[in-house]
C-alpha positions as MATLAB code, in Angstrom:
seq = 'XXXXXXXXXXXXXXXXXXXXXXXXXXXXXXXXXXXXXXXXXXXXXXXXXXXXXXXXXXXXXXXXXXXXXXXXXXXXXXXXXXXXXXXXXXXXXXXXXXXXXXXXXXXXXXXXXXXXXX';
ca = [
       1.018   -4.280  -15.340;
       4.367   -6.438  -14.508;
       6.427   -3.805  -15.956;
       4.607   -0.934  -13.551;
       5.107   -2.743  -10.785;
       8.771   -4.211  -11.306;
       9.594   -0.367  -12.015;
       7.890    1.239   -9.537;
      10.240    1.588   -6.080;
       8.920    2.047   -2.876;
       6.631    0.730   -0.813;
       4.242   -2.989   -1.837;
       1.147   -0.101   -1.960;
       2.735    2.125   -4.688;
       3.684   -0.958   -6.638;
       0.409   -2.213   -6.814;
      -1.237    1.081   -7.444;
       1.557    1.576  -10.495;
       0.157   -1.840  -11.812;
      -3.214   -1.128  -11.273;
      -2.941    2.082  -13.233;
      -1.123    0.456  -15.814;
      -4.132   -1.954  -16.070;
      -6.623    0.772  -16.502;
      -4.461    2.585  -19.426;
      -4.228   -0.931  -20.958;
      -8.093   -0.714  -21.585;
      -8.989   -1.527  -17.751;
     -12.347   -3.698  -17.131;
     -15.104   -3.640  -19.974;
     -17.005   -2.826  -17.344;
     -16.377    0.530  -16.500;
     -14.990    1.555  -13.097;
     -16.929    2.636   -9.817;
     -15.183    1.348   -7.214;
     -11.289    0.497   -6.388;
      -9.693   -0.998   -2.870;
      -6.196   -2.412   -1.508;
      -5.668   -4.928    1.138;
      -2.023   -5.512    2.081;
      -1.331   -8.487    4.687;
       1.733   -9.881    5.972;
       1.857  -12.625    8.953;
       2.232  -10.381   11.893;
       2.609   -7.284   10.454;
      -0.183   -5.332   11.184;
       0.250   -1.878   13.397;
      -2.691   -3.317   15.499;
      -1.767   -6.646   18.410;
      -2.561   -9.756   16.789;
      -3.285   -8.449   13.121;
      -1.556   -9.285    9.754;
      -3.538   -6.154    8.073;
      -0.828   -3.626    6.693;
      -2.583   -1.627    4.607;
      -6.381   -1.765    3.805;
      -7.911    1.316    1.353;
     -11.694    1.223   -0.327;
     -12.650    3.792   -2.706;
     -16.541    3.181   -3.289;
     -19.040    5.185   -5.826;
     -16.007    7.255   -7.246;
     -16.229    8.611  -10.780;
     -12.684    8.209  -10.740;
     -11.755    5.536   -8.057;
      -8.156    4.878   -8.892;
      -7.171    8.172   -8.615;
      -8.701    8.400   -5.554;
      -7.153    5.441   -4.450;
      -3.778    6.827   -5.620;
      -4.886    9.995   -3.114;
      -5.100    7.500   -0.265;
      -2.350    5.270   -1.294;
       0.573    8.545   -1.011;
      -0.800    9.968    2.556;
      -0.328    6.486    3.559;
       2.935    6.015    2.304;
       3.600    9.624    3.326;
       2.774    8.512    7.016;
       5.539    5.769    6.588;
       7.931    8.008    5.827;
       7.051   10.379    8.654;
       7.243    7.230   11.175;
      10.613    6.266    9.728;
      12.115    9.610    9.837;
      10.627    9.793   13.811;
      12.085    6.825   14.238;
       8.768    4.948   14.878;
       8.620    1.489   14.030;
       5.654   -0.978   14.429;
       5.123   -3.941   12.647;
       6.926   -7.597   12.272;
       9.766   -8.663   14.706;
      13.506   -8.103   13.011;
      13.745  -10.720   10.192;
      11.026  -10.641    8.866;
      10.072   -9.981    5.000;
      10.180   -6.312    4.284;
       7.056   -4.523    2.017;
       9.829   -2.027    0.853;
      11.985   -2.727   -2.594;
      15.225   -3.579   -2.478;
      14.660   -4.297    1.723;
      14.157   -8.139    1.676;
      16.423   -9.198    4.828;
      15.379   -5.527    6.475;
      13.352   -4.260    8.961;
       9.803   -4.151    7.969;
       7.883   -1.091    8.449;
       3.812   -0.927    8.563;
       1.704    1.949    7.115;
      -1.575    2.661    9.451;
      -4.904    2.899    7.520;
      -5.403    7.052    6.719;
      -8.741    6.142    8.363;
      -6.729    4.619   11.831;
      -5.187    8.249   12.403;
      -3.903    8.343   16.053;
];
């Protein structure tokens, strides 16, 4: 799971989904899967006043939640991409830590919720 993640570029989400992929094809929960969900916060970073919510994704009663969550995960980092390339910005004030690789002393950028489309 630390290797997916330390070799996965891009935005925190796609890290984390990497890893939790990687954790599934390790042998996953001896449980079974049926439900899978991201919550990304950051002090001040959400796209809403007053929020520090970044990125929040469920996937409930899914015979195959992580690749659903994967689904939701790239329209929302598609959406950053689309914002960046506008030129939109919203999130933490200049200085702040970026969620993006290889961005640490950058601008951070926030990713709105696929369900927050507007």
């Amino acid at each position: 799971m630390v290797e997916a993640f330390e070799a996965t570029e891009g935005h925190l989400s796609l890290r984390l989904q990497a890893a939790l992929e990687a954790g599934q094809a390790a042998g996953g929960d001896r449980r079974g899967m049926q439900s899978a969900a991201m919550l990304i916060v950051q002090e001040d970073g959400g796209v809403w006043l007053n929020n520090d919510v970044v990125l929040r994704l469920q996937v409930d009663d899914h015979e195959e939640p992580i690749a659903e969550l994967r689904r939701l995960v790239e329209i929302a980092a598609a959406r950053l991409q689309r914002r960046r390339r506008s030129g939109g910005s919203t999130g933490p004030p200049p200085g702040a830590v970026s969620l993006e690789r290889g961005q640490e002393n950058g601008p951070p950028e926030s990713v709105r919720p696929p369900h927050a489309a507007g």
